[in-house]
N, C-alpha and C positions, 0 to 999 in steps of 0.2 A: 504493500500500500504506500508504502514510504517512497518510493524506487516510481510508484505512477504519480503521488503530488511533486517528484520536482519535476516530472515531464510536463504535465500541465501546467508548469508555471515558465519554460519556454513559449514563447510565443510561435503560433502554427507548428506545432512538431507533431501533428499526425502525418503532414507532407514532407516536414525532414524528415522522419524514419525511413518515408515514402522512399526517398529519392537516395536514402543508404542504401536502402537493401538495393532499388536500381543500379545500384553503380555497383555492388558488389558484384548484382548477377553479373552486369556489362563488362568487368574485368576478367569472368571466365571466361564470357561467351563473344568478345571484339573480335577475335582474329579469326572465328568461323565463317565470317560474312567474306564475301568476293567481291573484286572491284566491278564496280555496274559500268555498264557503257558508256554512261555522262561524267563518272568521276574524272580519270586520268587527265583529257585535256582541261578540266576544270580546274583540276589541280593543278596543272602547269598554267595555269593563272593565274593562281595566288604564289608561284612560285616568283612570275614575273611581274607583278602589281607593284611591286617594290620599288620596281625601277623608275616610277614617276614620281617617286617622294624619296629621287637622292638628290643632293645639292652638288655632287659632284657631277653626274649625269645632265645636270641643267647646265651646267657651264660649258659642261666637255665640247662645247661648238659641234657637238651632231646628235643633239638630242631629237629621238626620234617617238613620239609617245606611244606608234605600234608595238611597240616592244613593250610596253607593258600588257598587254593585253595579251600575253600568252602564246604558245601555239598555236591557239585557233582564234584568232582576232576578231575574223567574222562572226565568230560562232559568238565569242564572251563581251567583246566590247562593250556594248549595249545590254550588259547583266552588270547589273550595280554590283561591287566586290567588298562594301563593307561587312558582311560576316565573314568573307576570308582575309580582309585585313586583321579582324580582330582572331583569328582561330588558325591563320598560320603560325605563328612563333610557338604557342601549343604543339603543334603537328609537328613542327619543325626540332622540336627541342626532344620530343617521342622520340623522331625516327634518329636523332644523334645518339639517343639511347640505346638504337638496337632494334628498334619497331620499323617491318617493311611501311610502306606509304601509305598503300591497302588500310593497314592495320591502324594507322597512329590514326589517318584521318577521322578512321571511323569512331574509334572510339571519343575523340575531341566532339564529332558530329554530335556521338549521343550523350555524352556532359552538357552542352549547352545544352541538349533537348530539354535537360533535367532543370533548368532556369526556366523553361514555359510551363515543367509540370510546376515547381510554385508560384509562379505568378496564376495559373489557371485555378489552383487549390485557393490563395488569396482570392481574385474573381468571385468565386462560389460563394465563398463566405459573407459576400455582399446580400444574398439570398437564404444563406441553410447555415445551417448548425452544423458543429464538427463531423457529428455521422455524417451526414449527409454526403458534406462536401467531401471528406475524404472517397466513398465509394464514387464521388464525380467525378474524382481525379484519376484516381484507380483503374475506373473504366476507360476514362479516355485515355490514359497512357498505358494501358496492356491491349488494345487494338490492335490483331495481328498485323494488319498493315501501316497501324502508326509505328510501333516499334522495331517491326526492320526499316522505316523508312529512317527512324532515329538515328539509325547506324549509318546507313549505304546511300543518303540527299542529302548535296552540301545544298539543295535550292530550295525543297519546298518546307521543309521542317524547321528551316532558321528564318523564313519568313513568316512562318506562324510564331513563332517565338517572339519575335519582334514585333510585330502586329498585335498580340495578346498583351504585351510590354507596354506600348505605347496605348494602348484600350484603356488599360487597368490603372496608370500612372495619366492619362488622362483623367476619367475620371475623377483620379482626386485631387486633381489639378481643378480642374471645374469646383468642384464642393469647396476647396477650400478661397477658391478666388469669390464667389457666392456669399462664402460667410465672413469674409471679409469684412472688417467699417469701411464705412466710407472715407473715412480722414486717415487711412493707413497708408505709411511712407511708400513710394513706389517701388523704393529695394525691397521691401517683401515680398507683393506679388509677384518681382519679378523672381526670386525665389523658388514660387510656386512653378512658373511658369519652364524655367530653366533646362531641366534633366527631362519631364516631358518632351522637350521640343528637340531634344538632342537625340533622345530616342528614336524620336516619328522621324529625323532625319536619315539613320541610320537603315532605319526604315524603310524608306523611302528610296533608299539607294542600297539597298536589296534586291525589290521591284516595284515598279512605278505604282503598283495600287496599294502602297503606303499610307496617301494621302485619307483613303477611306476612315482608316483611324480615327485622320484628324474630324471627318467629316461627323462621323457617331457621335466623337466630342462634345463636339461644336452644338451637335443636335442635343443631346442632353443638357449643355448649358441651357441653350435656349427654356427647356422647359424649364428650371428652374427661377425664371423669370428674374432674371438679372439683367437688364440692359447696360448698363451705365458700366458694367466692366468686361462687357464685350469688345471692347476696343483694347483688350492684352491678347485673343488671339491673333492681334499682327503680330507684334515679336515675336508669338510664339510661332508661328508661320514661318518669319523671317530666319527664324534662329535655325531653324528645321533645315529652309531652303542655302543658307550655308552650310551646313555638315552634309546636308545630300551630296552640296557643290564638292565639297575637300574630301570626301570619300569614294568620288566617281571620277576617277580622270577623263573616261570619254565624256562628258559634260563642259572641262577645261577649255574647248576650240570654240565650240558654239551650244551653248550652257540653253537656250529656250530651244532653239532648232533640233539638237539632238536630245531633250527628253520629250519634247514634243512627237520625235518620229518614234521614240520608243513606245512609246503611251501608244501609240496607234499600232507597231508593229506588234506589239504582245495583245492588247484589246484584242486584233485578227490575225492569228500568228497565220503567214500564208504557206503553211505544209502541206503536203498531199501523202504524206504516209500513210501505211493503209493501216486498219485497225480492224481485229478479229473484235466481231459481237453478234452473238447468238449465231455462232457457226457462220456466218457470212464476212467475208470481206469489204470493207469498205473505205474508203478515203476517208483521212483524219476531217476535212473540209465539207465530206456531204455523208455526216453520221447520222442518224434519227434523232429528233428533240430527245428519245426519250432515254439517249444513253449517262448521262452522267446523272440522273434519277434512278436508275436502274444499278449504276456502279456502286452508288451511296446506297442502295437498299441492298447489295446482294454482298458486300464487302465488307461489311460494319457486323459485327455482332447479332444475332436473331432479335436478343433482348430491346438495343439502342431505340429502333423505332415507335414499339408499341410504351417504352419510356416514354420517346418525346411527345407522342400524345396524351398518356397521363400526364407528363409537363405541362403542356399547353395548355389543360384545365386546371393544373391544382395554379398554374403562374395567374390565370384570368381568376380564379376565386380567391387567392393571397392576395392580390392587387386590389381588389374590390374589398377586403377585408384589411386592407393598410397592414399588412402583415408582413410585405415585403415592399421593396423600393421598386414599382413599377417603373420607373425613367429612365434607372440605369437598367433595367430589363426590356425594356424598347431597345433601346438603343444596341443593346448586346445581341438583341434577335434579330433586326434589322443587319447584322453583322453577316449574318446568315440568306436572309433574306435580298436582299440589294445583288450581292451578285448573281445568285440564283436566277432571278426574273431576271439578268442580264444574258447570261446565259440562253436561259428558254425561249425571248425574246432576238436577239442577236444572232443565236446559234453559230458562233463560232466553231474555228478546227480545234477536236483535242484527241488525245491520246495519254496513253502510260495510266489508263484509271481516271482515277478525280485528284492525280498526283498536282496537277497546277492550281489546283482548288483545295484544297489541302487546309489551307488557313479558315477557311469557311465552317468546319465541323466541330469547333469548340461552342459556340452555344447548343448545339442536338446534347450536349453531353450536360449542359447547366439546366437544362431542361428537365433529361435524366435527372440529372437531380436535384430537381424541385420535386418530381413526381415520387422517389425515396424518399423527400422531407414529408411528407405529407404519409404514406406510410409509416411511417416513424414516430411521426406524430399521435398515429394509431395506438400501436404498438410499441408499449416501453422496455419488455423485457431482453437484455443484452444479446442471450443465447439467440432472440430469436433475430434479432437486428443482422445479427454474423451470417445464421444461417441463409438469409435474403440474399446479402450480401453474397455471400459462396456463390449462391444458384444464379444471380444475375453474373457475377465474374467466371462461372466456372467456361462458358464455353471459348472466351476469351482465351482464357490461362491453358485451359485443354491446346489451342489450335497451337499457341504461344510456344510450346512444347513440342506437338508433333510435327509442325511444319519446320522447326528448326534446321537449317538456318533464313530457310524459305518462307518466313510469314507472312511476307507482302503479295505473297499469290494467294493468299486467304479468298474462299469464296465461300458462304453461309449457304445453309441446309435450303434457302429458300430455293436454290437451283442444284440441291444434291452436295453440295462443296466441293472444294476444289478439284475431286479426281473427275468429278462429274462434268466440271465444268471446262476442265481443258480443251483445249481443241475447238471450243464453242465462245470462250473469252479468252483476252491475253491474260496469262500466268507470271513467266518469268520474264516481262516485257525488257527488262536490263540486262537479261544475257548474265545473273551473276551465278548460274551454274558452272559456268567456263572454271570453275577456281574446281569446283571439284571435280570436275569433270579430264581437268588437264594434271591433277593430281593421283586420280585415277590410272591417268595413261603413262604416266611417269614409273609406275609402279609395272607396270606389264608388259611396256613397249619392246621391240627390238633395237638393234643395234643400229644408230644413223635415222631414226623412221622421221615419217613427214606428216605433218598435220598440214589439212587445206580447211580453213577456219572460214566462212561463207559471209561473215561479218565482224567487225570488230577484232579482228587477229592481234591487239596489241594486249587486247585483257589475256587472251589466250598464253602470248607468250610470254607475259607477266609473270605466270605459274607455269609455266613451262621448264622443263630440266634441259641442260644447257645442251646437252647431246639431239635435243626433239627437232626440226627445222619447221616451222611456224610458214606456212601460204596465206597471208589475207588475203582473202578472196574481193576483198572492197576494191584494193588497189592494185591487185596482181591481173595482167593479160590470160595469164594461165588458171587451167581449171585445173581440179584433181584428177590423180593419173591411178593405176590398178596397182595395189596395197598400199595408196596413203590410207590415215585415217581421217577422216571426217565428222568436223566438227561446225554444230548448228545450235541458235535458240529454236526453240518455242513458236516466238513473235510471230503471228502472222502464220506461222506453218509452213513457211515457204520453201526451207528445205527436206523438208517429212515426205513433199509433197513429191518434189520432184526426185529426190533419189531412193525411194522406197523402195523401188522393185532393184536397183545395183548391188545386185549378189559380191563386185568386185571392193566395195567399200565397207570399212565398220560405219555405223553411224550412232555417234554419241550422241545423246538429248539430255 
């Protein structure tokens, strides 16, 4: 008893424990994960980021600022790199340690993850009580495809992060500018207003729908009907709009011009990769409205959904009963909302899941759990609170488990799950089977052999043994010859398809 009151007298430490034991798991299980298709030149971006914040470089009379942008310049430029400026030297100080690239990144990726699970746990607690919030948090960060994504996306997981950052630190940025006198020196608010703005900057130069943040903000001020200190979200605007500037070099030439064509190029990214859904191919550009509805229901948990509509009622009868703060519950659901209708409306290209939409699933889970407080509310007795809790985490934790190191190919029983589902959705759309897959062959191969790798050959011969000879098939004139081996994703099926009947090939999946 003694050993729980000084827990309790930590502030939030149902979500420190939380995020101990996560990182404990995450120290066995880092190095399981494989490098996904989008990492490596990603990472040689933060490798070269560097190079437009030397002083030595800017004098050298041939400073050139392509060179910061990586190997693939086209590819990154126009991807804001303030979370690899802040999560290289981590990575970088791992791998002087003795940790492959693979490995440091990932684990760095899922550390910061664990700064959104408390800032999310905080959030809740705007609405629900310790039970509650913790099983909110729990749930949303044991989603089999949130949590490999924690590991193996430097893109979509540190932008929810930072987004949930700037939501959360809004907010009380609002409230406390609100309660404010009126005769209060302006170094205070500007206080308030500070670390907020620097956030939403950083934010923001992530990826361009940063701003969104500020907009919820801005929308819950308002209802708090404060006019007269409406006129601090200019600096706090402004302050934003310098840290985007100094942490985005492609911004440095033509600072309106180039985030203006980002803004438009990411609103309709113009791909035409094809995308396996419900066993059909299709262009990432002409998918059916009803695929990223369909992703979010068949990829999330059984539990999440029929949650978020007991949320949705017990939030509208807390509200009406002043039981809970409906302003900042607008606003946080609208978080959700806004892009969605953008989406269904717009219909833009996507692919990899609801991977670029990713930041959008933390209010389904505050919902969850409002609709737990309210059962809880019910029900006082401990054991039986746990027990709930179990049944609504267990299928999570199950998938968490067997899918290992493969979680983010998670698909729910509503389409059979994942083994059902292959073939008919994309699975391992990252290609990070190549790690075991090349490990595998390392172990059985013969003397001199040759892998023809159909895509992505660089992950391949990343884990490859130095004896294996690696053909990417991306960039190589040459196809496979009789007893290479042969190596394919999943994605699409495009090599299942076509070398199925070649008696002369292995073919690894």
């Amino acid at each position: 008893m003694t050993n729980f009151s000084f827990l309790q007298k930590i502030k939030n430490w149902p979500v420190i424990l939380l995020i101990i034991a996560n990182v404990i798991v995450g120290l066995f299980i880092f190095r399981d994960y494989g490098f996904s298709l989008d990492e490596p030149l990603f990472y040689g971006y933060a490798d070269a980021v560097g190079y437009a914040y030397s002083p030595q470089e800017w004098f050298s009379g041939h400073f050139d600022l392509t060179q910061a942008y990586g190997p693939s310049p086209a590819d990154h430029a126009n991807r804001g790199p303030a979370y690899l400026l802040l999560a290289r030297e981590p990575a970088h100080l791992l791998q002087a340690l003795g940790v492959d690239q693979a490995s440091a990144w990932h684990l760095v990726n899922f550390l910061a993850f664990q700064v959104g699970v408390y800032f999310f746990y905080v959030l809740c607690r705007r609405w629900m009580k310790p039970w509650a919030a913790f099983f909110a948090t729990v749930f949303f960060s044991t989603q089999p495809v949130m949590w490999e994504h924690a590991f193996i996306n430097p893109k979509d997981p540190p932008f929810l992060v930072f987004f949930l950052i700037s939501l959360e630190l809004g907010f009380r940025m609002a409230d406390r500018l609100a309660a404010s006198p009126p005769d209060e020196k302006p170094a205070q608010p500007l206080k308030y207003i500070l670390l907020p703005a620097i956030i939403l900057g950083l934010t923001t130069s992530i990826r361009v729908l940063g701003p969104l943040a500020a907009v919820l903000v801005i929308f819950y001020f308002l209802l708090l009907k404060k006019p007269a200190k409406t006129w601090w979200f200019i600096p706090y605007g402004l302050i934003a709009i310098l840290i985007m500037f100094i942490t985005w070099p492609y911004l440095w030439e033509a600072p309106i011009h180039n985030f203006i064509g980002t803004l438009n190029f990411m609103s309709d990214n113009p791909t035409q990769l094809r995308v396996l859904f419900y066993g059909q191919l299709y262009r990432a550009d002409n998918l059916p409205i009803r695929y990223l509805p369909s992703l979010l229901l068949f990829t999330l948990t059984e539990p999440v959904w029929p949650l978020v509509a007991f949320g949705i009622v017990a939030g509208i009868v807390y509200s009406l009963k002043k039981k809970i703060d409906w302003k900042t519950l607008s606003a946080t659901l609208l978080w959700f909302v806004i892009p969605m209708v953008y989406v269904l409306w717009k219909h833009p290209p996507m692919y990899d899941g609801f991977r670029h939409f990713m930041f959008i699933i933390p209010p389904l889970f505050v919902l969850g759990g409002l609709a737990v407080e309210v059962v809880f509310d019910w029900l006082k007795p401990i054991w039986i609170r746990v027990a709930i809790i179990a049944a609504l985490l267990s299928p999570a934790l199950i998938a968490d488990v067997e899918l290992h190191p493969y979680q983010y190919t998670y698909y729910n029983q509503f389409v059979g799950g994942t083994g059902q589902a292959a073939y008919n959705f994309e699975t391992d759309y990252w290609e990070t089977c190549y790690k075991d897959a090349m490990q595998a062959l390392n172990g059985i191969a013969v003397i001199h052999p040759t892998v023809y790798v159909r895509r992505e050959g660089y992950i391949a011969a990343y884990y490859a043994d130095k004896r294996i000879k690696v053909i990417d098939g991306s960039i190589s004139s040459a196809g496979p010859s009789a007893g290479d081996y042969f190596l394919t994703g999943s994605r699409a099926s495009p090599g299942i398809q076509r070398y199925r009947n070649n008696n002369q090939l292995m073919i690894i999946i």
